[in-house]
Residue frames as a rotation matrix with the C-alpha (Angstrom) as fourth column:
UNK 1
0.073 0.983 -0.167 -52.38
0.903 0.006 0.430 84.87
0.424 -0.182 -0.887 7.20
UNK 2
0.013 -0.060 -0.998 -51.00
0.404 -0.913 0.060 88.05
-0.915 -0.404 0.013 9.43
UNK 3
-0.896 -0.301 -0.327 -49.90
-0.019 -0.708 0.706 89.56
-0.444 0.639 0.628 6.49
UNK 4
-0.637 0.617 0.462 -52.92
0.688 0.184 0.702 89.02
0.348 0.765 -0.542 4.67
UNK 5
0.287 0.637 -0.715 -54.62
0.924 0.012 0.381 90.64
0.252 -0.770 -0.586 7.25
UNK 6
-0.099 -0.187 -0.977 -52.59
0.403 -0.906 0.132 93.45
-0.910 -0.380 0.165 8.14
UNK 7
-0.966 -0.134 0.222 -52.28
0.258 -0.403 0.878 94.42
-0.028 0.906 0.423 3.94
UNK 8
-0.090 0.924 0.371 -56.51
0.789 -0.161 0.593 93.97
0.608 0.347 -0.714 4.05
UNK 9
0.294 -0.160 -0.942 -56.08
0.817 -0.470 0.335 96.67
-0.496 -0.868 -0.008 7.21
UNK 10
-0.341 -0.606 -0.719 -54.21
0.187 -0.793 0.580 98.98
-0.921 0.063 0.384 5.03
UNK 11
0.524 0.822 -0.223 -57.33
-0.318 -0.054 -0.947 98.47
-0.790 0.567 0.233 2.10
UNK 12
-0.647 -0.288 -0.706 -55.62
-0.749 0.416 0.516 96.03
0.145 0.863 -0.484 -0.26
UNK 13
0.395 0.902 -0.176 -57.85
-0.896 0.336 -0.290 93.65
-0.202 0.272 0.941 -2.01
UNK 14
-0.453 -0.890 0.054 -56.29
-0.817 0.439 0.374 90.06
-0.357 0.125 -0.926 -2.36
UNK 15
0.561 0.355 -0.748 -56.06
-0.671 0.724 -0.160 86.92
0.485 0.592 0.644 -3.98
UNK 16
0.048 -0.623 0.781 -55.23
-0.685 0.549 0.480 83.96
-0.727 -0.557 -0.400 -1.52
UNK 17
0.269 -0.160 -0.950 -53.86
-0.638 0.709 -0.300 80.99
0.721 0.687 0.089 -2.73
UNK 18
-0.252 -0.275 0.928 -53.56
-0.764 0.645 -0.016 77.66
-0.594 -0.713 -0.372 -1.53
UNK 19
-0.371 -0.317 -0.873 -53.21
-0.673 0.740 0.017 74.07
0.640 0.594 -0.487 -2.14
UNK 20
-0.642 0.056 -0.764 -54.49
0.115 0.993 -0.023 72.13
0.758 -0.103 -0.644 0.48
UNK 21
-0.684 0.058 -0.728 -55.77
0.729 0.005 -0.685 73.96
-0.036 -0.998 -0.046 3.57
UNK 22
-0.563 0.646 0.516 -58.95
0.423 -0.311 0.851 75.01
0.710 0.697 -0.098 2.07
UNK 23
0.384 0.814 -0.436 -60.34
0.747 0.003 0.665 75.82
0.542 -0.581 -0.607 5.48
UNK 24
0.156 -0.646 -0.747 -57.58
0.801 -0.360 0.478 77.90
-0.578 -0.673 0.462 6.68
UNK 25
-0.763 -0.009 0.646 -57.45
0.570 -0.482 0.665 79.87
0.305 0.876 0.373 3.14
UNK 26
-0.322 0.878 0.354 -61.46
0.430 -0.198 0.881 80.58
0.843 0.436 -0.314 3.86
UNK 27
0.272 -0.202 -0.941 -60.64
0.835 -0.436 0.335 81.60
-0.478 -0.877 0.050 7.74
UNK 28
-0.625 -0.779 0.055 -58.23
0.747 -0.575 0.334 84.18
-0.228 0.250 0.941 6.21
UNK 29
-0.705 0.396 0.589 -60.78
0.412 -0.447 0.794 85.43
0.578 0.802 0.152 3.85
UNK 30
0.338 0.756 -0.560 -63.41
0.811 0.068 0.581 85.71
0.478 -0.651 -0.590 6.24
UNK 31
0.213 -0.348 -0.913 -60.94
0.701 -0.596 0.391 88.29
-0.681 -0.723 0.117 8.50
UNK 32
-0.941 -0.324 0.097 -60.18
0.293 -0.640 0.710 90.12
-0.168 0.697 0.697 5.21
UNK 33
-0.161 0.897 0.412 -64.10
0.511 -0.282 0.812 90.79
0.844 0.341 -0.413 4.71
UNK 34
0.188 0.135 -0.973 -64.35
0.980 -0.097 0.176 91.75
-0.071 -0.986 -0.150 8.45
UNK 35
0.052 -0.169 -0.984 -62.31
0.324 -0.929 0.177 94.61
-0.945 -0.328 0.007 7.76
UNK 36
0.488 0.789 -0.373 -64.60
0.048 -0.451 -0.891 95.60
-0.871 0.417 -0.258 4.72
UNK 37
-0.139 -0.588 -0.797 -62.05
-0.874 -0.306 0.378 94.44
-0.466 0.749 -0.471 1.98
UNK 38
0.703 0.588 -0.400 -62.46
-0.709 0.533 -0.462 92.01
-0.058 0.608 0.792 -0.90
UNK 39
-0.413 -0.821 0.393 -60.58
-0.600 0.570 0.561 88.32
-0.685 -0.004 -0.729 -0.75
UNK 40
0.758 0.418 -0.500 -61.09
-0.615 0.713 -0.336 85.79
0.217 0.562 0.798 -4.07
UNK 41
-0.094 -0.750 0.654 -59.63
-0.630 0.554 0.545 82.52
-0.771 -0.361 -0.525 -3.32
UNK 42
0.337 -0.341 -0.877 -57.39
-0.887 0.196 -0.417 80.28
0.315 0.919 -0.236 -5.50
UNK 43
0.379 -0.420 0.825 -56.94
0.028 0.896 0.444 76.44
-0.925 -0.145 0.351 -5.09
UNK 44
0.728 -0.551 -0.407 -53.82
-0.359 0.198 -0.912 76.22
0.583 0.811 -0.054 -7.23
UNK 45
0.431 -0.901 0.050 -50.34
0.639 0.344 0.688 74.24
-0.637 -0.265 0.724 -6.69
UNK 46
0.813 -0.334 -0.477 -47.65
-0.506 -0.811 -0.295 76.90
-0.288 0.481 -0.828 -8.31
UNK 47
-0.719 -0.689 -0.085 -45.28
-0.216 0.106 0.971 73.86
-0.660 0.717 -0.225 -9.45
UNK 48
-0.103 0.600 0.794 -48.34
0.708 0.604 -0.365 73.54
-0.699 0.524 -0.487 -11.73
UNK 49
-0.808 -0.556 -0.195 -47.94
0.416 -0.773 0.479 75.72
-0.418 0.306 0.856 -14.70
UNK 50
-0.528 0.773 0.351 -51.42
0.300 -0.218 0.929 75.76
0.795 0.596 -0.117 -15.85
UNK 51
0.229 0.494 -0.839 -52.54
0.971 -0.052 0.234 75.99
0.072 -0.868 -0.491 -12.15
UNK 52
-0.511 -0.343 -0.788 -50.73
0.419 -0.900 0.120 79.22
-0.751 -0.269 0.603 -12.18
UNK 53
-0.902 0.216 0.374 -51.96
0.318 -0.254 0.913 80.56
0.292 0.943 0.160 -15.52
UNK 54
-0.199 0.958 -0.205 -55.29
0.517 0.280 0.809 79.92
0.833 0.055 -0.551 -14.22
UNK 55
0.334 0.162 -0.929 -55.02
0.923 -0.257 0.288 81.49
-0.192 -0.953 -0.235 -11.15
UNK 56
-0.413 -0.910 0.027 -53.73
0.791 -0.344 0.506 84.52
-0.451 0.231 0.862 -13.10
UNK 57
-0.686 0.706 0.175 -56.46
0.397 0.163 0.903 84.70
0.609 0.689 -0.392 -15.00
UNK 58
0.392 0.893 -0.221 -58.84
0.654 -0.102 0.750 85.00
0.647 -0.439 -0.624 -12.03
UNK 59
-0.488 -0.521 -0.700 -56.58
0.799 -0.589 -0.119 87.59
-0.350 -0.618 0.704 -10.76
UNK 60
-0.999 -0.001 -0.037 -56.85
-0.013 -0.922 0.386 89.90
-0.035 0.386 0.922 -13.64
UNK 61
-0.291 0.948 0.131 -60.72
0.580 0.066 0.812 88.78
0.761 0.313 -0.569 -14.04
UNK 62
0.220 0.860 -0.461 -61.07
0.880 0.029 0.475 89.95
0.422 -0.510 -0.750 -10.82
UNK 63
0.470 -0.170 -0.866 -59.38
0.058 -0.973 0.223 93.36
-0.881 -0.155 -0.447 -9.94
UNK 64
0.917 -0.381 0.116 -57.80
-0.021 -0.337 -0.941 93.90
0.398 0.861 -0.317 -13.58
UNK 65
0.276 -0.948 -0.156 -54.16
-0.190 0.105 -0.976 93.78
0.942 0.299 -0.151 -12.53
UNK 66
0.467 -0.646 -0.605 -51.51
0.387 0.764 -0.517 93.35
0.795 0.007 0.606 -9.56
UNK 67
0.343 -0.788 0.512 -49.40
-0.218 -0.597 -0.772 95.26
0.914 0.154 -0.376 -7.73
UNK 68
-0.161 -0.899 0.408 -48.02
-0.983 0.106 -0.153 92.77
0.094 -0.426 -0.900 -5.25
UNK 69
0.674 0.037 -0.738 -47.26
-0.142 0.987 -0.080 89.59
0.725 0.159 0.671 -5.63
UNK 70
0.179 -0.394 0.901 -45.91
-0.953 0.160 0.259 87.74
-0.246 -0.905 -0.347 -1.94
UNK 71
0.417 -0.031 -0.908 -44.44
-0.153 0.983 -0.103 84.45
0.896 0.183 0.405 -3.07
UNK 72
-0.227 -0.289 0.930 -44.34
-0.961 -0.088 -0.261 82.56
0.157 -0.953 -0.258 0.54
UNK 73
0.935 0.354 0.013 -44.92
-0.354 0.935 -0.025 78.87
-0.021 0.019 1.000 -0.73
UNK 74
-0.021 -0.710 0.704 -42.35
-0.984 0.139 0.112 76.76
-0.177 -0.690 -0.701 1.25
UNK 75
0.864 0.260 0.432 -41.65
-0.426 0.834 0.351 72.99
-0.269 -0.487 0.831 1.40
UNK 76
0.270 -0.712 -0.648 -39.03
-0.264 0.593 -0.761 70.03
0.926 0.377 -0.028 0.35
UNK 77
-0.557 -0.585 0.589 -39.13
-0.825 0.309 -0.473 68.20
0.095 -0.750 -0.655 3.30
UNK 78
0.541 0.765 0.350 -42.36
-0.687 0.642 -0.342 65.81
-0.486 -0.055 0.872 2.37
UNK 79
-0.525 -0.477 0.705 -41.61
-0.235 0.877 0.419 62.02
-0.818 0.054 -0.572 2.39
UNK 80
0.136 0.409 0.902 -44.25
0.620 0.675 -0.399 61.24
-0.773 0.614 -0.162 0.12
UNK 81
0.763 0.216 -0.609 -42.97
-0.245 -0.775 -0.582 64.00
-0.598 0.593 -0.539 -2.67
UNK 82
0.799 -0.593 0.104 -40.12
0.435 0.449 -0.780 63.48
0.416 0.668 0.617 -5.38
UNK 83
-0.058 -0.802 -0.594 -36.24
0.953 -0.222 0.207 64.59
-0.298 -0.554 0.777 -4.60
UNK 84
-0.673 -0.708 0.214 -36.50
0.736 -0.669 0.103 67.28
0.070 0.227 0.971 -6.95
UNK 85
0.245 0.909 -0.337 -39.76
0.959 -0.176 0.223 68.79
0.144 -0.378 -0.915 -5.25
UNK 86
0.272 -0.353 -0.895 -37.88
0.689 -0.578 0.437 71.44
-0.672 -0.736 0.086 -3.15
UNK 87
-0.634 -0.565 -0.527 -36.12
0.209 -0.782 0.587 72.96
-0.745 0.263 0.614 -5.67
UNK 88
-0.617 0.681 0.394 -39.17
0.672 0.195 0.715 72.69
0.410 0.706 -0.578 -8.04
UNK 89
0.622 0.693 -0.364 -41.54
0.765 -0.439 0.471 74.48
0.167 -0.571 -0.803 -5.40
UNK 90
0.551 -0.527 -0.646 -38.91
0.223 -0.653 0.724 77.06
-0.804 -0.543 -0.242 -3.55
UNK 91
-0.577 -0.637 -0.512 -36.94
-0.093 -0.571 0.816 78.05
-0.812 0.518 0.270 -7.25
UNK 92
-0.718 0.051 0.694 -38.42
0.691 0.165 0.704 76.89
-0.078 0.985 -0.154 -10.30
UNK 93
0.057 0.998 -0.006 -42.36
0.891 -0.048 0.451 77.86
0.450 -0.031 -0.893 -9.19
UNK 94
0.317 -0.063 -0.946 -41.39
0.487 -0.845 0.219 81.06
-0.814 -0.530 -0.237 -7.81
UNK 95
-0.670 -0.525 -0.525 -39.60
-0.018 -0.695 0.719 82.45
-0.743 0.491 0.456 -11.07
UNK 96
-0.713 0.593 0.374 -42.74
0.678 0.446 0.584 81.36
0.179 0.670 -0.720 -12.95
UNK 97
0.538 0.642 -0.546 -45.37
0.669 -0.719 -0.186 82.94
-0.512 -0.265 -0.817 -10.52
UNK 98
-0.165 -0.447 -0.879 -43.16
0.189 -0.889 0.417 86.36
-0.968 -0.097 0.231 -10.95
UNK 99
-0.990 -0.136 0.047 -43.22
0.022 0.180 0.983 85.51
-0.143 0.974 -0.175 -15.06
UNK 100
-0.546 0.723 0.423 -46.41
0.737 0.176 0.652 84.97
0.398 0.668 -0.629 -15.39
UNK 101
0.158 0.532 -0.832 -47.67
0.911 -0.404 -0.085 87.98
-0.381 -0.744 -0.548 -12.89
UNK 102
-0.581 -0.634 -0.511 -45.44
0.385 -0.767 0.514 90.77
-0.717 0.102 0.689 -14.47
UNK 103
-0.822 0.411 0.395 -47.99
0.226 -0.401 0.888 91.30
0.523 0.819 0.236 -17.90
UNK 104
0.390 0.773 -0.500 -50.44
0.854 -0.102 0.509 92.19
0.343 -0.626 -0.700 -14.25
UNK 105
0.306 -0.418 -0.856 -48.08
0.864 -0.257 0.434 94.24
-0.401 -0.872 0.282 -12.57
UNK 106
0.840 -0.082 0.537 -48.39
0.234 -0.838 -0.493 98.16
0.491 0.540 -0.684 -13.52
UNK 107
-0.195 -0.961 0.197 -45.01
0.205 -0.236 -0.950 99.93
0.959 -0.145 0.243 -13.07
UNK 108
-0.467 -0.305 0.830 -43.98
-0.602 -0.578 -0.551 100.67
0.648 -0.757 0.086 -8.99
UNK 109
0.880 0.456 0.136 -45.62
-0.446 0.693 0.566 97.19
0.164 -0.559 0.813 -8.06
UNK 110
0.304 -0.819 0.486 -44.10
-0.872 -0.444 -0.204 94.74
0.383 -0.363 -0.850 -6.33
UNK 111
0.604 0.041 -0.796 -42.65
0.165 0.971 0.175 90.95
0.780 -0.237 0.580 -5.45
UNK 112
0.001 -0.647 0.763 -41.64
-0.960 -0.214 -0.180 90.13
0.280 -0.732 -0.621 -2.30
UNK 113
0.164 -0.274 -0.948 -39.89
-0.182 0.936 -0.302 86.33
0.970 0.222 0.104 -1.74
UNK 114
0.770 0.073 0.634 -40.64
-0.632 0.220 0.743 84.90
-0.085 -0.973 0.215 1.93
UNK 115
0.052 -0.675 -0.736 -37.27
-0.170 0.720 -0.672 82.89
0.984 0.160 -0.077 2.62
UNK 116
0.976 0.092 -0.198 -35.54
0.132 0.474 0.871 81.81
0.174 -0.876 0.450 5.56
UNK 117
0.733 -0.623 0.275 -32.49
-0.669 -0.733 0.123 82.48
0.125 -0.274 -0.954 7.58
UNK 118
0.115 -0.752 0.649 -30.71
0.077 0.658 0.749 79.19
-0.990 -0.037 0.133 7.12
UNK 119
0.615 0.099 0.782 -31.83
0.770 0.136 -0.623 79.57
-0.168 0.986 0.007 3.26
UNK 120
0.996 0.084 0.038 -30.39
0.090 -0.976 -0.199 83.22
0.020 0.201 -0.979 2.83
UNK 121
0.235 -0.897 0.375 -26.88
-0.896 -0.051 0.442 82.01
-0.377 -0.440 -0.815 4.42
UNK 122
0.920 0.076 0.385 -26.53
0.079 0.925 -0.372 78.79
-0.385 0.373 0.845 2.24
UNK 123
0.718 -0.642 0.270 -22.89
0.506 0.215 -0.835 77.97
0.478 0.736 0.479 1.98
UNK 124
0.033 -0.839 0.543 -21.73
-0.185 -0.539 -0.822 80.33
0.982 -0.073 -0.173 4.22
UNK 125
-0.259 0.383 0.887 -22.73
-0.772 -0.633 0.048 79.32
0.580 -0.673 0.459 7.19
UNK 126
-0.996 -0.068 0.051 -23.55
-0.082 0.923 -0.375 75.79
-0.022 -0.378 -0.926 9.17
UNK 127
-0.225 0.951 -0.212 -27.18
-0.559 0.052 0.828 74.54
0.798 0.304 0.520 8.21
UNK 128
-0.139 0.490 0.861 -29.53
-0.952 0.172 -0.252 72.14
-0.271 -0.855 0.443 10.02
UNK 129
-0.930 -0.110 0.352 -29.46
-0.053 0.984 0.168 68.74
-0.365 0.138 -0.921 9.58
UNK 130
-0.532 0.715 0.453 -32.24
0.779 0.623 -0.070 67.14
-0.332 0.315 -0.889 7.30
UNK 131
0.568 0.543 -0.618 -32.89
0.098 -0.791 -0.605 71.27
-0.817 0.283 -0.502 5.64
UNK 132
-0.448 -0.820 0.356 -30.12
0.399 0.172 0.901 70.61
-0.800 0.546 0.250 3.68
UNK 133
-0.655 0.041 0.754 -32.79
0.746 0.192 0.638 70.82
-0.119 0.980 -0.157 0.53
UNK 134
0.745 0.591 -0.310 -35.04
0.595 -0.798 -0.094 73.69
-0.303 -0.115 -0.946 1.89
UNK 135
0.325 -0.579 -0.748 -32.16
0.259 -0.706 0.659 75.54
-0.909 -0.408 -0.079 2.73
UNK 136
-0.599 -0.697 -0.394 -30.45
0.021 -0.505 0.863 75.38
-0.801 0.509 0.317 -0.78
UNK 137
-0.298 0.495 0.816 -33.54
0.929 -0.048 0.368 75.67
0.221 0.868 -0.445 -3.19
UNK 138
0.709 0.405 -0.578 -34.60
0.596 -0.782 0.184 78.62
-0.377 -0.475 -0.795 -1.23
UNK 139
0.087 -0.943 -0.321 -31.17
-0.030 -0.324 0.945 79.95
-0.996 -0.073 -0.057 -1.84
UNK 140
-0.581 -0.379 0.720 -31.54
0.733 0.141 0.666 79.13
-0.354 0.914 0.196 -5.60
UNK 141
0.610 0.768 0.195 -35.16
0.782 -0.623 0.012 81.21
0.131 0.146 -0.981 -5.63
UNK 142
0.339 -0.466 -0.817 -32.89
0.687 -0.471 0.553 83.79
-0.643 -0.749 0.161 -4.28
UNK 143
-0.415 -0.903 0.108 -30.80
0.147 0.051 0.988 83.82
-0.898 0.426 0.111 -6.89
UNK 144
-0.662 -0.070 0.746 -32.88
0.677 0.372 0.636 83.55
-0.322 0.926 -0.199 -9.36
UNK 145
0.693 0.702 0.164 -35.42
0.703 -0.709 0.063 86.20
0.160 0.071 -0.985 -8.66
UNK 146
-0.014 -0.776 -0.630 -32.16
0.089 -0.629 0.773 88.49
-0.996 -0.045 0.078 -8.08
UNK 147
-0.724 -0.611 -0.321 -31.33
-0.127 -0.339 0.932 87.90
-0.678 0.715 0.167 -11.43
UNK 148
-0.298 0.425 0.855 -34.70
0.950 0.043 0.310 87.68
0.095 0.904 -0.417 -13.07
UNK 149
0.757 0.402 -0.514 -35.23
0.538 -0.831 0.143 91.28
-0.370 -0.385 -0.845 -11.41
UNK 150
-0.078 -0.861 -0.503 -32.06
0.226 -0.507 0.832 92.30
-0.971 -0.049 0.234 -12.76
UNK 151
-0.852 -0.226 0.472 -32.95
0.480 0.020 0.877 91.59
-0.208 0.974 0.091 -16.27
UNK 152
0.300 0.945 0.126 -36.46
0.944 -0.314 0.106 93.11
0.139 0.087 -0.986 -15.81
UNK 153
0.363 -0.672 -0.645 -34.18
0.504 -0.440 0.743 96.37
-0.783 -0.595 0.179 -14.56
UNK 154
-0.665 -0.687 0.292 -31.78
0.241 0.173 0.955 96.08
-0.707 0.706 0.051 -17.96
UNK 155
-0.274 0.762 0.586 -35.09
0.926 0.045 0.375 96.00
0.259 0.646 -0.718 -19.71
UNK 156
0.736 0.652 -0.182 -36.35
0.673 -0.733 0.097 99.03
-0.071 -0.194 -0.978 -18.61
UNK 157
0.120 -0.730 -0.672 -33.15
-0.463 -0.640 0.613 101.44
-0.878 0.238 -0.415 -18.96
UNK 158
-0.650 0.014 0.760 -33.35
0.757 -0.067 0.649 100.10
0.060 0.998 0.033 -22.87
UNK 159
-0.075 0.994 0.075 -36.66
0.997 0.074 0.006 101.64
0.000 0.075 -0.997 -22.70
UNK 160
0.632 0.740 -0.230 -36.24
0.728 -0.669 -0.148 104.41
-0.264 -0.074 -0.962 -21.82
């Protein structure tokens, strides 16, 4: 929500997203009109692959393309969720969003991956009891948006 705020401050238009906290989403928005800038919420779950699509969709419908994409969706610690939630939500659904955002994203735009400082030090470091699965799916998102940014990288020096 700060960030949302401080980016609508600095006259970026956004697209919130959320999954459950439809009232908190519509707070946000509300302070992003305040200071005379345009918010379109998205009720979408991002391990949903069509939920994303779709929420893509009403990206480009509404400002025609991208140029940052804040992936800062967090969890794997709900009881009532499967085991392989965490790493579903905090890796898989994060290299998707980025995949499906990039045919938005004109050149010099930009992803930035909200993690965590037990997540960042996975493996090297003593964790917290009962993060065990935050800590190392984060850590896989890591990884994997490292290397899906590398090959996006590779791709461009063919190019050019």
């Amino acid at each position: 929500a700060a960030l949302a705020e401080r980016l609508a401050g600095r006259g970026a238009d956004l697209v919130l997203n959320y999954r459950d906290k439809r009232a908190r989403a519509e707070g946000v928005a509300e302070r992003v009109s305040a200071l005379g800038r345009r918010a379109v919420l998205v009720r979408a779950d991002v391990t949903e692959p069509d939920d994303v699509k779709r929420m893509m969709a009403e990206t480009e419908a509404a400002f025609g393309g991208l140029d940052l994409l804040v992936l800062n969706a967090s969890g794997g610690l709900e009881k009532h969720r499967a085991a392989d939630y965490a790493m579903r939500l905090n890796k898989d659904a994060q290299v998707s969003l980025v995949t499906q955002a990039l045919p938005l994203m004109p050149p010099g735009s930009r992803v930035v991956f909200v993690t965590s400082h037990l997540a960042h030090f996975y493996g090297q470091t003593p964790g917290l009891p009962g993060y065990e699965p935050v800590a190392a799916s984060k850590r896989a998102g890591e990884d994997a948006l490292r290397a899906r940014a590398l090959v996006k990288v590779a791709d461009i020096a063919r190019a050019t």
